[in-house]
C-alpha positions in Angstrom: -54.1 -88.7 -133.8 -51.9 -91.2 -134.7 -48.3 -89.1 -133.9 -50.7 -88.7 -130.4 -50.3 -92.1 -129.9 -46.8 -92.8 -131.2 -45.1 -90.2 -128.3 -47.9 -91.3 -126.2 -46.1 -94.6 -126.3 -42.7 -93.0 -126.3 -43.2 -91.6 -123.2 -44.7 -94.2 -121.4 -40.9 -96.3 -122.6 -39.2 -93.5 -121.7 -40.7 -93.1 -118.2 -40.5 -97.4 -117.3 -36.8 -96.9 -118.7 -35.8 -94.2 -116.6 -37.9 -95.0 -113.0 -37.9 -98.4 -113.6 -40.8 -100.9 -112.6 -42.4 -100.7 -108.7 -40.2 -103.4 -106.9 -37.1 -103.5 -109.0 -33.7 -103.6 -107.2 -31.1 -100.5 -108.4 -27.8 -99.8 -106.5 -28.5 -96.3 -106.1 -31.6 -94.8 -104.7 -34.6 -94.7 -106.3 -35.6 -91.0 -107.6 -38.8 -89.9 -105.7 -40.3 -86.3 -106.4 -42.3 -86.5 -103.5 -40.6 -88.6 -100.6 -43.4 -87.9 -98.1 -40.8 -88.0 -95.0 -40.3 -91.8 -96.5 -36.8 -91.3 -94.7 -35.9 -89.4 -91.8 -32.8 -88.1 -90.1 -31.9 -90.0 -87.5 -29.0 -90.9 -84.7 -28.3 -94.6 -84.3 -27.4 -95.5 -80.4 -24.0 -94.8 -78.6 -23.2 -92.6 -81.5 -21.6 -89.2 -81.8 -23.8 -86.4 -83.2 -22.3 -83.3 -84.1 -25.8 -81.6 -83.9 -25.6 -81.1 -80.3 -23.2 -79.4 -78.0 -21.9 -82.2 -76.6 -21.3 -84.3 -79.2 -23.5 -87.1 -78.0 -26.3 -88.7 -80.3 -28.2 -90.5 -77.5 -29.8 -87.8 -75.2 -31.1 -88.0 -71.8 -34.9 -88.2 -70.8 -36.6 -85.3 -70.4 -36.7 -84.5 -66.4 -39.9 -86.2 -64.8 -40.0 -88.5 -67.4 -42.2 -91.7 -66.6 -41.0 -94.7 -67.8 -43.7 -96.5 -70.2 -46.4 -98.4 -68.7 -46.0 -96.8 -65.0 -47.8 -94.4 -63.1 -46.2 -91.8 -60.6 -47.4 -93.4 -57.5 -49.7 -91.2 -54.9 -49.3 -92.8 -51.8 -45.7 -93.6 -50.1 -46.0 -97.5 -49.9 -46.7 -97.3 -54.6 -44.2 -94.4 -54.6 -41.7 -97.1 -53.4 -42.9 -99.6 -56.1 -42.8 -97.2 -58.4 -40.1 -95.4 -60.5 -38.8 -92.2 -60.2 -39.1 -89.0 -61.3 -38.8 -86.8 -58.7 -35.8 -84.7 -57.3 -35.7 -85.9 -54.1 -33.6 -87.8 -51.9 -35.6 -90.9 -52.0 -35.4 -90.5 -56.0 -31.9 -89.1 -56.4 -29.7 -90.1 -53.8 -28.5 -86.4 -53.7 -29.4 -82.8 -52.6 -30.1 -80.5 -55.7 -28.1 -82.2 -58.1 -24.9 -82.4 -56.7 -24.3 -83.8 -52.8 -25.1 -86.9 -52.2 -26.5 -88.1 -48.8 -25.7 -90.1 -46.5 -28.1 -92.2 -44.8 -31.9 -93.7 -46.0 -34.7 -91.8 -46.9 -37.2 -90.9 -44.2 -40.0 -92.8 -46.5 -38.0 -96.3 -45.5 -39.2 -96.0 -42.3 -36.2 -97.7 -40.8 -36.7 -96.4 -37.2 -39.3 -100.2 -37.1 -37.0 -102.9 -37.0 -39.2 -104.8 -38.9 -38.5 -102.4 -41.8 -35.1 -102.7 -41.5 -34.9 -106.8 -41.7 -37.4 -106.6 -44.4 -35.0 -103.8 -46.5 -32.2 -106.2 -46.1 -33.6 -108.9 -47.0 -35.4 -107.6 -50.1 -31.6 -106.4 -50.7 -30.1 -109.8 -50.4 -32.3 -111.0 -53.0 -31.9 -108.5 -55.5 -28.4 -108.2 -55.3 -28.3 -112.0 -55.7 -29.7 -111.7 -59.3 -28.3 -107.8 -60.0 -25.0 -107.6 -58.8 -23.2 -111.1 -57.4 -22.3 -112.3 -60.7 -19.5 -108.9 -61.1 -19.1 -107.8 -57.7 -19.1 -111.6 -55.8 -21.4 -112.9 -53.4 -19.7 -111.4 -50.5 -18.9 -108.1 -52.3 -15.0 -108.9 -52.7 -15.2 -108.0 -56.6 -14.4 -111.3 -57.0 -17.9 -112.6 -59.2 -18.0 -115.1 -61.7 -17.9 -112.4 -64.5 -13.9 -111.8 -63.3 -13.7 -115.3 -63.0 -14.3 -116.4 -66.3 -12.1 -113.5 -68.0 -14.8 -111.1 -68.8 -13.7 -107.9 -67.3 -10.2 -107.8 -65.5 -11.1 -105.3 -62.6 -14.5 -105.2 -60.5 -15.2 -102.7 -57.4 -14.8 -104.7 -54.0 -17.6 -103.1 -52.6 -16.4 -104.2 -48.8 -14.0 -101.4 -49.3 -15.9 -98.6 -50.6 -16.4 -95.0 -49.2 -19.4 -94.2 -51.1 -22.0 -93.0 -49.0 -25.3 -94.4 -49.7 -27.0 -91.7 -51.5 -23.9 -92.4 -54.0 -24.2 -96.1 -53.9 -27.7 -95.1 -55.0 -26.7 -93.2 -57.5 -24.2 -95.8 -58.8 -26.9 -98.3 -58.6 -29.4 -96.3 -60.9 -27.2 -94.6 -63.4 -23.9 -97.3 -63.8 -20.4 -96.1 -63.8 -17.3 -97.1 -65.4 -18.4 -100.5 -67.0 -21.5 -100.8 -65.0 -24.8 -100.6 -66.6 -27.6 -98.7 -65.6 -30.1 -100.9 -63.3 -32.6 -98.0 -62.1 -34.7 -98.7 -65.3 -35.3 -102.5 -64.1 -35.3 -101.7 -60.3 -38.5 -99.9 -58.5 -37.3 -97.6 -55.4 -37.7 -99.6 -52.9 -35.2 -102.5 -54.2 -32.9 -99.6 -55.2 -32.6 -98.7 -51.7 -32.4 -102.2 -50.4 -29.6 -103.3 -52.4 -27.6 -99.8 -50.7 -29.0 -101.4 -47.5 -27.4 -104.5 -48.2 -24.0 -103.4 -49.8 -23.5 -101.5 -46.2 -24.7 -104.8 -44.6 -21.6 -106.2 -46.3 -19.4 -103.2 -45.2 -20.5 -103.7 -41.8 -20.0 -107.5 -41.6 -16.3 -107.3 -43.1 -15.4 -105.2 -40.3 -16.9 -106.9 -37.5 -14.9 -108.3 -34.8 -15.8 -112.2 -34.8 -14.1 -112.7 -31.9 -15.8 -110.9 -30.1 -18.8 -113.6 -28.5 -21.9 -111.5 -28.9 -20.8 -110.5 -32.3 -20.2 -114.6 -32.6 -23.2 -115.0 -31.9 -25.4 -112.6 -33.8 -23.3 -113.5 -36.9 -24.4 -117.4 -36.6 -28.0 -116.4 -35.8 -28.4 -114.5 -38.6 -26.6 -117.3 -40.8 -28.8 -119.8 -40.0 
């Protein structure tokens, strides 16, 4: 009984001395038997991967995802609050995946006039907050971002040829050093910005001196 206890006692040292005390700080790992999925293989952000084909880590939602905390809506007026995750033109800006559109979506309604001051203005708003402080207030490129030394080159968006199912595209998924904004914009103020981008196309090519245009232009400045 008593050499029982003596390598009872042994082992018990030799155990503490070799694992070490619950807490204790080691530079190398710690030796667990049983790890219990303690640690997982995983992908930080914007990094490569060469597990996929394509050598990105980050992957892209699965199709129809729904972002968290929204519902697909089931009427036309909540579909345009809503987010997408359809394949649509209204969702998309672009026929099965590859043309893009030109023109609004039928669901605007923008045959009412009413519909279309109300698109505008919703997109003079939004771009106010979204997109003024890169691309300028009047669209020239010429924002406070390139002011201040931030990024050298901007779009002027006076000049673009995009057609709008492309600005809509540009506007959801980013390009170049443009973020994606679809995530923090429902449909409807998706499409308004496109509305008002062409609003600014429109009014960099309109002839001023021309009286009716004159006078349109100060109507709707007042």
């Amino acid at each position: 009984m008593r050499y029982f206890f003596l390598i009872y006692a042994l082992v018990i040292v030799f155990v503490i001395s070799t694992f070490g005390f619950r807490g204790d700080k080691f530079k190398k790992p710690p030796i667990r038997i049983f790890p219990d999925m303690d640690e997982m293989d995983f992908v930080k952000g914007q990094k490569p991967s060469e597990f996929f084909s394509d050598g990105m880590g980050s992957r892209e939602p699965v199709a129809g995802t729904v972002a968290m905390g929204h519902t697909v809506g089931v009427t036309a007026e909540s579909e345009l609050n809503g987010f997408a995750n359809k394949e649509t033109y209204l969702h998309t800006g672009n026929f099965n995946g590859t043309n893009y559109g030109k023109g609004f979506p039928e669901e605007l309604e923008l045959d009412r006039l009413e519909n279309v001051t109300a698109l505008v203005t919703r997109g003079q708003e939004v771009y106010g907050f979204k997109c003024a402080a890169c691309h300028g207030a009047s669209g020239n490129g010429e924002g406070t971002i390139k002011a201040n030394g931030f990024v050298s080159a901007i779009s002027n968006l006076r000049d673009s040829k995009l057609v709008e199912g492309n600005i809509y595209d540009v506007v959801v998924n980013g390009r170049g050093n443009m973020g994606q904004q679809g995530r923090d914009l429902p449909l409807y103020d998706r499409w308004a910005v496109v509305a008002y981008v062409k609003m600014l196309q429109a009014s960099a090519k309109a002839d001023y001196s021309n009286p009716k245009i004159k006078e349109i232009f100060d109507a709707g400045s007042k």
